[in-house]
C-alpha positions in Angstrom: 0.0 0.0 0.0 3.1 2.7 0.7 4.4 1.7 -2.5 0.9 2.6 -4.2 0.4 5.6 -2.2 3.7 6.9 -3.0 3.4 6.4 -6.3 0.0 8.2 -5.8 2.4 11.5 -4.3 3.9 11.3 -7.5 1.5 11.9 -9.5 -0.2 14.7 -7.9 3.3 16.2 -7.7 3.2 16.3 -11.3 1.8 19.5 -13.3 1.4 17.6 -16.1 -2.0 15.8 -14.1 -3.1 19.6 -14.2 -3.0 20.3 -17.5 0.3 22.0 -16.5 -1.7 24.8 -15.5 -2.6 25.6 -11.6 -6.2 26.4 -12.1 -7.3 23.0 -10.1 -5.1 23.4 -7.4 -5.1 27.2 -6.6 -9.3 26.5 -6.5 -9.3 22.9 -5.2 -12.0 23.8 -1.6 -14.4 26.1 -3.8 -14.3 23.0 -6.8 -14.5 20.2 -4.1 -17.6 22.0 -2.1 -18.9 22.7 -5.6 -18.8 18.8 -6.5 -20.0 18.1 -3.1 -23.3 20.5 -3.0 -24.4 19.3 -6.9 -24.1 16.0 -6.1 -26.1 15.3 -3.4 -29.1 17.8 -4.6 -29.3 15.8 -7.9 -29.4 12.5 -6.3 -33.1 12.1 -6.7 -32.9 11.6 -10.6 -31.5 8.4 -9.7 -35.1 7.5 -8.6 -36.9 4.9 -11.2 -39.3 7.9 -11.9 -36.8 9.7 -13.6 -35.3 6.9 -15.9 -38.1 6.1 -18.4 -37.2 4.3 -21.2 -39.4 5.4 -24.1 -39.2 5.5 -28.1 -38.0 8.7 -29.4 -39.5 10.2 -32.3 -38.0 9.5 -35.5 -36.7 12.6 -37.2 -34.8 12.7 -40.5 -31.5 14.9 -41.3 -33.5 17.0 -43.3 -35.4 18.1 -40.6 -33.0 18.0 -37.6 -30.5 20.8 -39.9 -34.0 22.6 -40.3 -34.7 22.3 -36.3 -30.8 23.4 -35.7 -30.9 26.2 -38.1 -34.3 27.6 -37.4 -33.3 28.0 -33.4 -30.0 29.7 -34.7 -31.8 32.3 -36.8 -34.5 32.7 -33.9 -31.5 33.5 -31.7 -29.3 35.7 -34.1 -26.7 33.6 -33.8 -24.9 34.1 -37.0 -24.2 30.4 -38.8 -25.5 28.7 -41.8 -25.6 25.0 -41.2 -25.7 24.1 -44.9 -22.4 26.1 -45.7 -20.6 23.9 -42.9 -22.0 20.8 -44.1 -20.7 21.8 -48.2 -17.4 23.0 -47.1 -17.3 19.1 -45.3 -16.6 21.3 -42.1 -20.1 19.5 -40.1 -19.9 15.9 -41.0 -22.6 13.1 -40.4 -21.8 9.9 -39.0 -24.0 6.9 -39.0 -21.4 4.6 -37.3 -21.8 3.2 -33.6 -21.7 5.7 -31.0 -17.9 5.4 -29.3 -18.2 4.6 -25.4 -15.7 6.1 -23.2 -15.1 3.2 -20.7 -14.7 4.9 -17.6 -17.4 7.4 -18.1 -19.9 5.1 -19.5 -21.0 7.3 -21.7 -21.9 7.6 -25.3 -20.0 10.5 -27.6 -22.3 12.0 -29.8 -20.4 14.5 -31.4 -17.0 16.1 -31.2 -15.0 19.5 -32.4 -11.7 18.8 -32.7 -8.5 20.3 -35.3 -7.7 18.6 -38.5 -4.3 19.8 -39.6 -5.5 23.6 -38.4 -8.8 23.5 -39.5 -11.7 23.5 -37.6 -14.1 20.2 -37.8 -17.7 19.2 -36.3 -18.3 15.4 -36.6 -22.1 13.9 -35.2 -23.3 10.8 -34.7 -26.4 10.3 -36.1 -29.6 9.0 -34.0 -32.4 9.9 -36.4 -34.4 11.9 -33.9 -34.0 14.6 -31.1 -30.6 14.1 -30.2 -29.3 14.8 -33.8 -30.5 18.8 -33.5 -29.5 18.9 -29.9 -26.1 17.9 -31.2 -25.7 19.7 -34.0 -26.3 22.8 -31.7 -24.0 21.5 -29.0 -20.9 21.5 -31.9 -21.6 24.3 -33.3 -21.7 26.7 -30.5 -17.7 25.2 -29.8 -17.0 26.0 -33.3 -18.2 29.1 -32.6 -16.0 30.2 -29.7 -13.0 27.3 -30.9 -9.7 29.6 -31.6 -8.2 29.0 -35.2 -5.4 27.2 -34.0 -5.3 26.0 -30.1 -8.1 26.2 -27.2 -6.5 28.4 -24.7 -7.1 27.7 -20.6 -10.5 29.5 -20.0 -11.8 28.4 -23.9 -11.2 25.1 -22.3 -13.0 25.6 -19.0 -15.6 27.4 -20.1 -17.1 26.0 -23.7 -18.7 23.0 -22.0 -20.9 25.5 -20.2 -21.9 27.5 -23.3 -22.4 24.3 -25.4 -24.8 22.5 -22.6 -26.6 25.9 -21.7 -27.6 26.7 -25.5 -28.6 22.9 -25.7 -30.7 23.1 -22.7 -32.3 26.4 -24.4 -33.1 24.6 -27.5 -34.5 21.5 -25.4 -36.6 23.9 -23.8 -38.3 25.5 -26.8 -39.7 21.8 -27.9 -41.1 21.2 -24.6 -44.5 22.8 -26.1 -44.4 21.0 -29.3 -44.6 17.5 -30.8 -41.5 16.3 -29.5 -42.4 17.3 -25.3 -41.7 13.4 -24.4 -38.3 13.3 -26.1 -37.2 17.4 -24.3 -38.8 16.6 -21.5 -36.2 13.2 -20.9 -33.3 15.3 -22.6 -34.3 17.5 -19.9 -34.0 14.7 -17.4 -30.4 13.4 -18.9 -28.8 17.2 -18.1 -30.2 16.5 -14.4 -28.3 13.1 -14.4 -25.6 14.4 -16.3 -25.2 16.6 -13.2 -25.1 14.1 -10.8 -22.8 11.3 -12.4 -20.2 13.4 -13.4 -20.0 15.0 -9.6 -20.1 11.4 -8.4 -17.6 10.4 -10.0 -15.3 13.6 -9.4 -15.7 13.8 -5.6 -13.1 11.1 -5.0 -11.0 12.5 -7.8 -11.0 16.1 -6.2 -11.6 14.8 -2.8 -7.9 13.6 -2.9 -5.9 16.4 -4.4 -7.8 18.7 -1.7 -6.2 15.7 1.3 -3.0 16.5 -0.7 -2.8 19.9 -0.5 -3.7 20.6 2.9 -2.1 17.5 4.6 1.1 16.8 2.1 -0.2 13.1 2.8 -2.9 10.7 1.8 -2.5 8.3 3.8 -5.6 6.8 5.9 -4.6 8.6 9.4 -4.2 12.0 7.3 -7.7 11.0 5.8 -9.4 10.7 9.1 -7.5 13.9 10.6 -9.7 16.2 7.6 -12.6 13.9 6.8 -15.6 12.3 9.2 -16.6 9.6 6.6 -15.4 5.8 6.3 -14.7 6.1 2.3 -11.1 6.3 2.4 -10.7 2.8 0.6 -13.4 4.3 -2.4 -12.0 7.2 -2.4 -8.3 5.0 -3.7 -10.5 2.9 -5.9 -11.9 5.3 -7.5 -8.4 7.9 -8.2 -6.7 4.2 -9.5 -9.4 4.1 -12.0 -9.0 7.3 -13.2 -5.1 7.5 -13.7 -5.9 4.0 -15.5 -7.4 6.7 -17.8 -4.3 8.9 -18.3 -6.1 11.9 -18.3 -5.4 15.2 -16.7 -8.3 16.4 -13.7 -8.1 19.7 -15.5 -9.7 17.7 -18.7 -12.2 16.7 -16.2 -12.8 19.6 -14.8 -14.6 20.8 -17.8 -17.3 19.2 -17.1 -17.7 19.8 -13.2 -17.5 23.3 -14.1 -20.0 23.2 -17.7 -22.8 21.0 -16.0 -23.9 23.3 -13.2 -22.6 27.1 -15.4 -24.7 25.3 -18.3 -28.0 25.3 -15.9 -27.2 28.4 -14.4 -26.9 29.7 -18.2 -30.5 28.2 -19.0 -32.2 29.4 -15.7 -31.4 32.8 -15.9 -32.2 32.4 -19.4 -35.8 31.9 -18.3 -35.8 34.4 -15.8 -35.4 36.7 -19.0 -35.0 35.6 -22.3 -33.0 38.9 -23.3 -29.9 36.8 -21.5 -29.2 35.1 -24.7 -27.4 38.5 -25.6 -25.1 37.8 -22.2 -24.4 34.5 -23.9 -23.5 35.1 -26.9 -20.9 37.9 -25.4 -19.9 34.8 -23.5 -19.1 33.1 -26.7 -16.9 35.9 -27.9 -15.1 36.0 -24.5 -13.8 32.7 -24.7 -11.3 33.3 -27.0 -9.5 35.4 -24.2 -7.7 34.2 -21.3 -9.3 35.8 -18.9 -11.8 33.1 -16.7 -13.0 35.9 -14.3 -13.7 38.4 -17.0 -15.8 35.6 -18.7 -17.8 35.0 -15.7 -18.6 38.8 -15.2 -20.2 38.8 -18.7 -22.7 36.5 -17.3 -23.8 38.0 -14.4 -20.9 35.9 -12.0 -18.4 36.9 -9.8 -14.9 34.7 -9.8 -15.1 31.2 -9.0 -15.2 31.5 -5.4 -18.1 33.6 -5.1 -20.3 32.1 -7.7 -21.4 29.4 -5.3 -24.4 31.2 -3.9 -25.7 31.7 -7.9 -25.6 28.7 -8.7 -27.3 27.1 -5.8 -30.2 29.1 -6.6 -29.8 28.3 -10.2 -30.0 24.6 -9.4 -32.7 24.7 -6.6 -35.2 26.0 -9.5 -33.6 23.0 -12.6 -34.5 20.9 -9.9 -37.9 22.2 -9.1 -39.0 22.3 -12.8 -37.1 18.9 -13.5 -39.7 17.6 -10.9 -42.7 19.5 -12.2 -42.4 18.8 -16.0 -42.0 14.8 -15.0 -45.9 15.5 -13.6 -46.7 16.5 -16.4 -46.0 14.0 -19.4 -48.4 13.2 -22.0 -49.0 9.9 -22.0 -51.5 9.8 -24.7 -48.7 8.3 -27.0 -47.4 5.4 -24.9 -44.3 6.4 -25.8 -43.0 5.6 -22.2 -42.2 2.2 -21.2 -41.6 1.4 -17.6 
């Protein structure tokens, strides 16, 4: 076990685990109490209730660019989904989705660099999740630098992408496709709560680290009341299994809950999307407080309170729209 746990040291010693960047470590108690709070308030979507297996409706391509391009223009958000698609910028897959095997989770879509240019691929499902993906992409294509994300594009594009998607979810809730939103709805909820649950341990350590220099069971017990020391070892062996850096994860701890703070106060007043859309532009600077200020938040440590309330009211109308399913289709199968 010393062997393992010094071998442990090791690698939280090294910058490179950080994305050779100190962003993790210099915010490690607000990121762990963040992780900690959205966790446990989005544990109730693990309840059967909320994971209803139904038959989405069948859309074809045709109509999901339509969907995409028609929320863009309502929006003024300035892209033409055809042009990407003829200058083979926005490609269509109709392979197997790719399963990340320590997330569990499927990959819909991903904007990546092809020898310096800029390229959307999505895997296609043939029915809501195709326009809800397309969206997703784009919106990092819009705020992707030419040649390199830089350190707040990185932190920050998750939140953008998730809380545009959420806005476009949102607008079908009223239309023929409410079932298929209001699950989609539902997977943003769980979304929430798996990726916290599997970051506490992951944070939970490099916080021991940094205040104790130690990680060792006795220096566990001196900072923590709980008996999840052995998970909490698991669960960090897993994830260097992954050789990823905890800043690449971070993304996500930090896009989930910005992404429903994005939509809420979206909802509260729908002239927000303007804030948003500066947001876009902002991510091509470095500056991660600057971008916060543009929507309404303070720097990371004082955020907390916002996004509480943000996530007490997702989780209110999370609860309220489940009431309210048609169920005229039988589309839902328990």
């Amino acid at each position: 076990m010393e062997e393992k746990l010094n071998f442990y040291k090791k690698i939280l010693d090294d910058k490179s685990f950080y994305g050779n960047n100190n962003f993790v470590i210099d915010n490690i108690e607000t990121i762990f109490s963040l992780v900690r709070y959205i966790g446990t308030k989005y544990r109730f979507i693990c309840d059967d209730k909320y994971i209803k297996k139904h038959d989405y409706k069948e859309i074809l391509l045709d109509e999901s660019i339509s969907l995409a391009q028609n929320f863009f223009n309502e929006h003024s958000i300035s892209i033409n989904v055809e042009d990407l698609i003829k200058n083979n910028i926005l490609v269509f897959n109709n392979s197997e989705k790719r399963v990340d095997p320590f997330y569990n989770f499927k990959a819909s879509g991903v904007s990546y660099y092809e020898e310096n240019l800029k390229k959307i691929n999505v895997d296609l499902e043939y029915n809501l999740f195709d326009s809800m993906i397309i969206i997703h992409e784009i919106m990092h294509y819009l705020n992707q630098p030419d040649n390199d994300r830089n350190i707040n594009n990185h932190l920050l594009t998750e939140a953008l992408s998730f809380g545009v998607e959420a806005i476009y979810i949102d607008s079908k809730i009223d239309t023929e496709y409410k079932n298929d939103a209001i699950d989609s709805l539902n997977n943003l909820a769980r979304s929430n709560y798996m990726q916290m649950n599997i970051g506490y341990d992951l944070y939970k350590i490099i916080y021991l680290y940094k205040e104790k220099k130690d990680i060792t069971k006795s220096a566990y017990d001196e900072m923590f009341s709980d008996d999840n020391y052995e998970r909490m070892i698991d669960n960090f062996d897993k994830y260097i299994l992954t050789k990823k850096t905890i800043f690449n994860y971070t993304w996500n701890v930090l896009g989930y809950p910005l992404a429903v703070y994005l939509y809420e106060e979206y909802k509260e007043n729908n002239h927000f999307i303007k804030n948003i859309l500066e947001f876009n532009k902002s991510l091509f600077d470095n500056d991660f407080n600057f971008s916060l200020k543009v929507i309404g938040l303070d720097n990371l440590s004082m955020t907390k309170e916002k996004i509480e309330k943000s996530t007490e009211l997702f989780i209110e109308r999370i609860k309220e729209l489940n009431k309210n399913i048609i169920t005229g289709e039988k589309r839902w199968k328990y």
